[in-house]
KEDOMI-403569 format. One record per residue: residue in three letters; x, y, z of N, C-alpha, C, O in turn. Coordinates in steps of 0.2 Angstrom, whole numbers, plus 2048, in hexadecimal, padded with zeros to 3 digits. Atoms other than C-alpha are relative to their C-alpha. Layout:
# residues N
ALAXYZXYZXYZXYZ
...
//
This chain:
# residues 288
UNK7FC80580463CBD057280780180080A8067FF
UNK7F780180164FBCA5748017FD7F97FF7F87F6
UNK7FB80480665ABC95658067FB80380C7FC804
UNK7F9801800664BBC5698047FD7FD8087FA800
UNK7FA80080266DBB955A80780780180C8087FE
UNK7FA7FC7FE678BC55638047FE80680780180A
UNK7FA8037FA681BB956F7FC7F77FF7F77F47FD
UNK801808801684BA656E8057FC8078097FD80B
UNK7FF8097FB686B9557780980280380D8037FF
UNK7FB7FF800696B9858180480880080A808802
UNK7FF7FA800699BAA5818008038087FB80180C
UNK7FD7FE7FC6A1BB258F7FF80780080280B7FC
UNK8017F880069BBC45978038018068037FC80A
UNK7FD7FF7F96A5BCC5A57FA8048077FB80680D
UNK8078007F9693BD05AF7FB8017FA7FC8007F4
UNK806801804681BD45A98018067FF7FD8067FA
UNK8007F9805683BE55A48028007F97FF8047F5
UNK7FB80280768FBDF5957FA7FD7FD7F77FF7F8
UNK806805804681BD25917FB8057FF7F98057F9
UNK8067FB801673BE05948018067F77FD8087F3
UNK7FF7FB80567CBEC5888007FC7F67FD7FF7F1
UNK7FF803805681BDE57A7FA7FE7FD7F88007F7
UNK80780180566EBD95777FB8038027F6800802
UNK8057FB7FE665BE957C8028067FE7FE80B7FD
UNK7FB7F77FE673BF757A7FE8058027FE80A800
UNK8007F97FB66FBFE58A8027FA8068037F4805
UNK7FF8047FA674BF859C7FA7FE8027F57FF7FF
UNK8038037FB66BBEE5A97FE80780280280C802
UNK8017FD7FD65EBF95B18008008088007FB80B
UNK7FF8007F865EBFE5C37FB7FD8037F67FD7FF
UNK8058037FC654BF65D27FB7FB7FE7FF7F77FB
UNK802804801647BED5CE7FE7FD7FA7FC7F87FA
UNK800800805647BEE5BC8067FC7FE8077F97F9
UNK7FA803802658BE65BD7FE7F88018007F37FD
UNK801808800650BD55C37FB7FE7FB7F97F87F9
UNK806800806641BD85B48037FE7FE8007FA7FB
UNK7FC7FE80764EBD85A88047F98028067F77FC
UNK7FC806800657BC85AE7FA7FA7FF7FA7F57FB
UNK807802803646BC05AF7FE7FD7F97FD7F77F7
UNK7FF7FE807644BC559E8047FF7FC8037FF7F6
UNK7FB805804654BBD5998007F87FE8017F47F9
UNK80080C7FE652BAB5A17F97FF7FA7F77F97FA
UNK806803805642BAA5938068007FB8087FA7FA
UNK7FC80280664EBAA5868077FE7FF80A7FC7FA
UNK7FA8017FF65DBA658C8037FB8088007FC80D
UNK7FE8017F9667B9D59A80780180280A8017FC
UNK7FB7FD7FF677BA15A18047FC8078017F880A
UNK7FC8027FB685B9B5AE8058068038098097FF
UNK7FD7FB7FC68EBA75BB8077FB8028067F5805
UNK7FA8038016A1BA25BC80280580980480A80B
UNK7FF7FE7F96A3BA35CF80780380280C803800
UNK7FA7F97FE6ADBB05D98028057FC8088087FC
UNK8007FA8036AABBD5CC7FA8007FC7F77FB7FA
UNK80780080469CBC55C28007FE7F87FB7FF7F4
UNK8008048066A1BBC5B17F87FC8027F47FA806
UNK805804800695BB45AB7FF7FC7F88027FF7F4
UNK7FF806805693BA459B7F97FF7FD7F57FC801
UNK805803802685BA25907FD7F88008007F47FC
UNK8008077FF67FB915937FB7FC7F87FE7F77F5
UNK80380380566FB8D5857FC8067FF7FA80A803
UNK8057FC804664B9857A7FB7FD7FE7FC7F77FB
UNK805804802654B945777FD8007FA7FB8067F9
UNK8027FC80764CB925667FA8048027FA80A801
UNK8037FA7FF63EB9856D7FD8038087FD80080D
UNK8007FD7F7639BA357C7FC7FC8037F67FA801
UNK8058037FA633B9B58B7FC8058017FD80B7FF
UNK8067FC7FF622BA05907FF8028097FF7FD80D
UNK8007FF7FB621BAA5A07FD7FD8047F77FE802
UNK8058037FC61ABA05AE7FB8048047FC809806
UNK8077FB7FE608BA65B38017FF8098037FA80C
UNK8018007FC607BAB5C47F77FB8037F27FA800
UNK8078057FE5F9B9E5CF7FC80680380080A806
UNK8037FB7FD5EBBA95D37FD8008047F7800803
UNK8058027F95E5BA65E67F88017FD7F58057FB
UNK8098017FE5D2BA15E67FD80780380280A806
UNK8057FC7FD5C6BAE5EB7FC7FE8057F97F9805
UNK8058047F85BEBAD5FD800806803805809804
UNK8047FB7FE5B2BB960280480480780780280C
UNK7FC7FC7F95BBBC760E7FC8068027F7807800
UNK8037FC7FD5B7BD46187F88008037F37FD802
UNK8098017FB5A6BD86247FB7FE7FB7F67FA7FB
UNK80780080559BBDA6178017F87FD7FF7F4800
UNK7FE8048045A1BCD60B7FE7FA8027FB7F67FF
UNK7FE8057FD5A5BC16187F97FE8027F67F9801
UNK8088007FE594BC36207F97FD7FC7F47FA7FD
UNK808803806589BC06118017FC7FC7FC7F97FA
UNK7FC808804593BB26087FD7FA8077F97F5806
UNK8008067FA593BA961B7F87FE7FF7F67F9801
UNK8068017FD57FBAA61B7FC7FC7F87F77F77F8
UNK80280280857CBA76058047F98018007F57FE
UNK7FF806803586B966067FB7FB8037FC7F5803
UNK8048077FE577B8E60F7FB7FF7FC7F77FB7FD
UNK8027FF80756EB946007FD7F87FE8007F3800
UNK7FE806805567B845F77FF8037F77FC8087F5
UNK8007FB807569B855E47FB7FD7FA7F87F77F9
UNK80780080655DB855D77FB8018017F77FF7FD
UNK8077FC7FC54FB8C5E18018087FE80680B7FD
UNK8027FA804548B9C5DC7FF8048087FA80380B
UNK8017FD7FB54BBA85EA8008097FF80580B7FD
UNK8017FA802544BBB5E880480680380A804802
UNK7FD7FD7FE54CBCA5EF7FE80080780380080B
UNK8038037FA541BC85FD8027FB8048017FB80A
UNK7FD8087FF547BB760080780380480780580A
UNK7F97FE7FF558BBC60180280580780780580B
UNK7FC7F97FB558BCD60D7FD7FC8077FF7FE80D
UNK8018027FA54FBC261A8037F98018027F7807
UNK7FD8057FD557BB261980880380180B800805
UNK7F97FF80156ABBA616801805806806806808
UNK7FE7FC7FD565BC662280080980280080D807
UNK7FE7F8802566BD861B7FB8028057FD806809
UNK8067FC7FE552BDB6227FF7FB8058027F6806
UNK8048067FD546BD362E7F98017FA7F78047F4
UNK808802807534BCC6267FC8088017F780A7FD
UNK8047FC7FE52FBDE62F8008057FA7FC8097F9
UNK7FD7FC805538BE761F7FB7FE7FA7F88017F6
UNK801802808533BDD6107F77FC8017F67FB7FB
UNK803803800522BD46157F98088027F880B807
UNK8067F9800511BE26117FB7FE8057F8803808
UNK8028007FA509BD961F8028048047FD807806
UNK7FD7FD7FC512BE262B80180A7FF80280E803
UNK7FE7FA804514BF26217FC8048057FF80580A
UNK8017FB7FB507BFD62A8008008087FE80480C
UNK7FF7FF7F850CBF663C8078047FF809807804
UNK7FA7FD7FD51CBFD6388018067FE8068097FF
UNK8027F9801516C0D6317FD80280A80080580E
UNK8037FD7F950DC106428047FF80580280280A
UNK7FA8007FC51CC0B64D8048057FF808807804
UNK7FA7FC802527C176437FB8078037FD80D805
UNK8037F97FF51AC246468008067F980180C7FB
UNK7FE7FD80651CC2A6347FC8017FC7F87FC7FD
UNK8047FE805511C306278007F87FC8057F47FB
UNK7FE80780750CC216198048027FB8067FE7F7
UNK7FC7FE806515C2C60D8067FF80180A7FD7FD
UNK7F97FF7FF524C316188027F98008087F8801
UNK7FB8067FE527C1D61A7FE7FD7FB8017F87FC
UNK7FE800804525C1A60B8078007FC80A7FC7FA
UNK7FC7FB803531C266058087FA80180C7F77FD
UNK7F88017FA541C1F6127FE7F77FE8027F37FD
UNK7FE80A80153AC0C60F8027FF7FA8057F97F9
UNK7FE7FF80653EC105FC80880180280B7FD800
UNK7FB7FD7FF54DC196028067FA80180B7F97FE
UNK7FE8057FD553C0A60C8007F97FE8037F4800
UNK80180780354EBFE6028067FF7F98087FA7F6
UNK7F980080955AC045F18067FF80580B7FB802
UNK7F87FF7FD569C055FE8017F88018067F57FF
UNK7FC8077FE569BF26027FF7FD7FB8027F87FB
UNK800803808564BED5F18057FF7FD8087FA7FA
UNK7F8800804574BF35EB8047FE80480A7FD802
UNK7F98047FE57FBEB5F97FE7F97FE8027F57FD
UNK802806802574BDC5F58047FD7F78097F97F5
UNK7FD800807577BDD5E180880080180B7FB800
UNK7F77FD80058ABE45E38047F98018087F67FD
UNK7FD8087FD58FBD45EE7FE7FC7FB8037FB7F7
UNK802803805585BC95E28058007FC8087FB7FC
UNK7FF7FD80758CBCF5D38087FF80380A7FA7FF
UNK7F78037FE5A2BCD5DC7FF7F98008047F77FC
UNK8008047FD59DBBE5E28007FA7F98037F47F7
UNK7FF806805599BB65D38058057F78058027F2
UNK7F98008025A7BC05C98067FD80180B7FD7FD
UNK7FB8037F95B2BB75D68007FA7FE8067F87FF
UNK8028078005ABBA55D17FF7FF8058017F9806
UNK8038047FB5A4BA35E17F87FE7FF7F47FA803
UNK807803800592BA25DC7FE8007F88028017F4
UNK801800807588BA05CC7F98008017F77FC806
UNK807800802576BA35C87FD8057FB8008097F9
UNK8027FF80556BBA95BD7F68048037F2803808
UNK8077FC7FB55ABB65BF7FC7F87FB7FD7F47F7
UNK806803802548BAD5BC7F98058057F980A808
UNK8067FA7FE537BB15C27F97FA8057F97F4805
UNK8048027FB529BAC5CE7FB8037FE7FB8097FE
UNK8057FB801519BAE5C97F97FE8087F97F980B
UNK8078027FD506BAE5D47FB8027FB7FB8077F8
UNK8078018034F7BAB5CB7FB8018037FA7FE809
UNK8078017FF4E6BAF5CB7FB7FA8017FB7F47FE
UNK8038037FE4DABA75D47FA7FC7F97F67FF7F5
UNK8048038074D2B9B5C68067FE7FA8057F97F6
UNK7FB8018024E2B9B5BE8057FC7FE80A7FD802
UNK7FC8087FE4ECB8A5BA8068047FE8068087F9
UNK7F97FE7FE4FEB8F5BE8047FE7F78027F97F5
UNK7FC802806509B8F5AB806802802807805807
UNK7F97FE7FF51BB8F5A88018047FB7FF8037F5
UNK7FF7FB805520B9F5A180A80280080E804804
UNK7F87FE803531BA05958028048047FE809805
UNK7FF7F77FF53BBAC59E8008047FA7FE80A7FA
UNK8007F980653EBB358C7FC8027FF7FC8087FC
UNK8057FB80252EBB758C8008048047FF80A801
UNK8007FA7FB52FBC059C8048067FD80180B7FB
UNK7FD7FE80353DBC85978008087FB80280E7FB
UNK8037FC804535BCE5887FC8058017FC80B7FF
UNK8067FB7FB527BD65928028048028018097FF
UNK7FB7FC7FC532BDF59D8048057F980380B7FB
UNK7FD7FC80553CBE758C7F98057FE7FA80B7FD
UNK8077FE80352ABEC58680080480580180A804
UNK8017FB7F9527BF559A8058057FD80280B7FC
UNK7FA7FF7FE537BFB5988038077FB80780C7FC
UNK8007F9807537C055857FB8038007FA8077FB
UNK8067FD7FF527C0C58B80380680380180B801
UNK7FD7FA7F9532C185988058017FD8067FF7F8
UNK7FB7FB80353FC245978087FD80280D8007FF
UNK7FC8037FC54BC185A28057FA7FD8017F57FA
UNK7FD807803558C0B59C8017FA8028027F57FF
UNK8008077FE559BFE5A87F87FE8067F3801808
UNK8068027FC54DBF75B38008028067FA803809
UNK7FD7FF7FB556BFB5C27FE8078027FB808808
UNK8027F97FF553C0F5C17F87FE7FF7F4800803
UNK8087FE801541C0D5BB7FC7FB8087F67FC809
UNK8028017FB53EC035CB8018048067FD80380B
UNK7FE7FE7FD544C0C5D47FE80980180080D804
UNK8027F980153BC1D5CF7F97FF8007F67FA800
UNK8088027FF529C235D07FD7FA7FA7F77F87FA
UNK803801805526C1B5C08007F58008007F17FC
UNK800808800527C095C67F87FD8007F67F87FC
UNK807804802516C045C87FE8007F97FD7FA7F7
UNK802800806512C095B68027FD7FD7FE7FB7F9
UNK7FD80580351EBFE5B07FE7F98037FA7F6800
UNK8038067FE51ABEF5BC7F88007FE7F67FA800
UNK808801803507BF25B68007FE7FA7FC7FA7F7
UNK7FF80080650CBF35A78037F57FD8027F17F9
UNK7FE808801514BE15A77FB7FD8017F87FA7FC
UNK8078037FE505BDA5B17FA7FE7FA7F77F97F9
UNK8067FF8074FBBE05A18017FA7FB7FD7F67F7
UNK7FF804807504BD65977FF7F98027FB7F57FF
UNK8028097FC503BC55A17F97FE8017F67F8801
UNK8087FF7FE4F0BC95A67FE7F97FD7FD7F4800
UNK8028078044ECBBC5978027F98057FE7F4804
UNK7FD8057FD4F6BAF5A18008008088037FC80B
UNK8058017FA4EDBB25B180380280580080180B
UNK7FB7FE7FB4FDBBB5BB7FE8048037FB809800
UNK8037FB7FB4F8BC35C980780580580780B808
UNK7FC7FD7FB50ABC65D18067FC7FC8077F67FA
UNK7F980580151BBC55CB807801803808807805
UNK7F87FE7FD52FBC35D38047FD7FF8057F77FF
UNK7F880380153EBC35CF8037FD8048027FD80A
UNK7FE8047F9547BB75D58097FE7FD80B7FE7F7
UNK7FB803800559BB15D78007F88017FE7F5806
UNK7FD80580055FB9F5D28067FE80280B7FF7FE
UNK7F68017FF570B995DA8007F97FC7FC7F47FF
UNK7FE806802577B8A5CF8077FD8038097F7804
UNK7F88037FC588B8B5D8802803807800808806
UNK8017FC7FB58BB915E98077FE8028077F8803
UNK7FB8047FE59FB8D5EF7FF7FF8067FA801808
UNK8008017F55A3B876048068058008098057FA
UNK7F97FD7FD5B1B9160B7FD7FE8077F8800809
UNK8018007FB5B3B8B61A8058028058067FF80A
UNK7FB7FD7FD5BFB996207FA8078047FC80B809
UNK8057F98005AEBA66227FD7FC8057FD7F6806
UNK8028007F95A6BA96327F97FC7FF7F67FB7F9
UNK805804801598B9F6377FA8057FE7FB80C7FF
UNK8057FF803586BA262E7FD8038067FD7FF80B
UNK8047FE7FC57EBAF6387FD8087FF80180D800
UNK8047FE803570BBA6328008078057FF80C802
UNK8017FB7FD571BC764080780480080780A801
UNK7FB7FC801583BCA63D7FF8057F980280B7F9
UNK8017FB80857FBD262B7FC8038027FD809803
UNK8067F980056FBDA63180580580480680A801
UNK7FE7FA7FD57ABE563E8068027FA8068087FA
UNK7FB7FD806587BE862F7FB8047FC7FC80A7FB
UNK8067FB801578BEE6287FD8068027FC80B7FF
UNK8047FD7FA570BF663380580880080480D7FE
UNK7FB7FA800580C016358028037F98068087F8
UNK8007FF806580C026227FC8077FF7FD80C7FC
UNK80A7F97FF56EC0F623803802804808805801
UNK8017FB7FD572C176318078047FE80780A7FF
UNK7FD7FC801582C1D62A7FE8047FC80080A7FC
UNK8027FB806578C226197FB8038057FC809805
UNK8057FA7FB56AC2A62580380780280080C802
UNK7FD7FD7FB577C3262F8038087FB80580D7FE
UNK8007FA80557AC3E61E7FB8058017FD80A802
UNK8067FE800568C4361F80080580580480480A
UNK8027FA7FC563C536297FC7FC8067F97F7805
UNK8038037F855DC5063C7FA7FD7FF7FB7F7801
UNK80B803800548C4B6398037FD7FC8057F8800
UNK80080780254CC4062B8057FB8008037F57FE
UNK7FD8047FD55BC376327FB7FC8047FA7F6804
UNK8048027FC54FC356407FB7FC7FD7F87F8801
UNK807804802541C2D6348037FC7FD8007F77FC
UNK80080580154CC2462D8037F98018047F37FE
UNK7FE8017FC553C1E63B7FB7FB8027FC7F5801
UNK8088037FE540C186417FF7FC7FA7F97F97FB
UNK80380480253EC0E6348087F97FF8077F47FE
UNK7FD8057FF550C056357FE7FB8067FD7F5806
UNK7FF8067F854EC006487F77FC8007F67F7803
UNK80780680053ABF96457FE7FB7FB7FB7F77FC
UNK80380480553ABF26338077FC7FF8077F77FD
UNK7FA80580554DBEB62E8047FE8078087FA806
UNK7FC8037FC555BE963F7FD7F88027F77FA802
UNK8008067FF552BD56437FE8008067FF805809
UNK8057FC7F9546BD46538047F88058037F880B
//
């Protein structure tokens, strides 16, 4: 805050340090604090400079302080490989369709149908040549890594104001079954009920742990009355922005971004399970 009943209309300083001292009683700061502090003047005051010397003339005081002009804040538009990659493939997205996580890793790219689709699962156990446990193991392993660049991205993107959506769910029904619409809140509900059964706080870790069947059976149980044989989360986009500065939509450039995503985390792993987790990137998630 400036005092400035300590200088009036018409008042004459022989530079800005005299001014700095009369309504701060200290000089002007050096370097770049010296233009903050003038800055910081022109809100409360205005001044005229009496050319061919550092004099200088009060001009008008204001009652009250000008309010600092806000900096314009550039737009947000998707950058870098990854970013740019998976924004360019989401804007052909349509919106308010209910697209699962499944949906997403083989239309945007991350996998092929050979990763996410149980049809194919034991040809590509017998291709890797791997135990059903050891591919398990590594398709679990490899499946939480693109989950979180999946979410991450997500989750900027519509920090960003570039997208907007909302989860929902997908159900399949029993045979005999006529299809109902089920509240999400009641989903929801069901799912907190799964969820205070376990030692785990969000849903994210307990899927992600052995304890996840118990909890999706557990939900099951609950829906059974209502005839659900299968349930998925699903992503709704209600907003999707265009930039039309981002490389053209192309699902094989993210898979190899990916692709080099694993084998860098593989590439931690000791020799054999590199190696196995390597056999299940180049059979199931590379794009054929």
């Amino acid at each position: 805050m400036i005092d400035t009943t300590k200088i009036l209309p018409g008042q004459e300083f022989k530079n800005m340090q005299e001014l700095s001292v009369a309504l701060t009683g200290q000089k002007m700061p050096a370097g770049k604090g010296y233009v903050l502090q003038q800055e910081k003047f022109k809100l409360y005051f205005s001044w005229k400079k009496i050319t061919g010397t550092h004099k200088l003339i009060i001009d008008e005081i204001y009652k009250e302080p000008k309010t600092k002009p806000k900096r314009k804040q550039k737009e947000y538009c998707p950058h870098g490989k990854y970013n740019s990659a998976i924004y360019a493939n989401l804007q052909h997205l349509e919106l308010n369709k209910k697209y699962s996580v499944t949906d997403l890793y083989e239309l945007l790219g991350f996998t092929s149908d050979r990763f996410t689709r149980p049809k194919y699962f034991l040809d590509c156990v017998n291709a890797t040549e791997l135990s059903l446990s050891s591919y398990r193991y590594f398709h679990k392993k490899i499946n939480c890594i693109i989950a979180q660049i999946l979410y991450i991205n997500l989750r900027k993107f519509e920090e960003k104001g570039c997208i907007s959506y909302h989860m929902d769910y997908a159900y399949t029904f029993k045979e005999g079954h006529k299809p109902v619409d089920i509240p999400i809140d009641y989903m929801e509900d069901v799912k907190a009920q799964a969820l205070a059964q376990t030692s785990y706080k969000d849903e994210w870790s307990i899927l992600h742990s052995s304890k996840a069947k118990e909890y999706t059976d557990f939900i099951l149980k609950k829906l059974e009355p209502l005839g659900v044989k299968r349930y998925t989360k699903c992503y709704v986009f209600t907003e999707i922005k265009q930039f039309n500065t981002l490389p053209l939509s192309d699902p094989h450039t993210l898979n190899n971004l990916i692709i080099q995503k694993l084998k860098d985390a593989s590439s931690k792993c000791d020799a054999l399970n590199n190696k196995r987790m390597n056999s299940i990137i180049d059979t199931a998630v590379r794009l054929q």
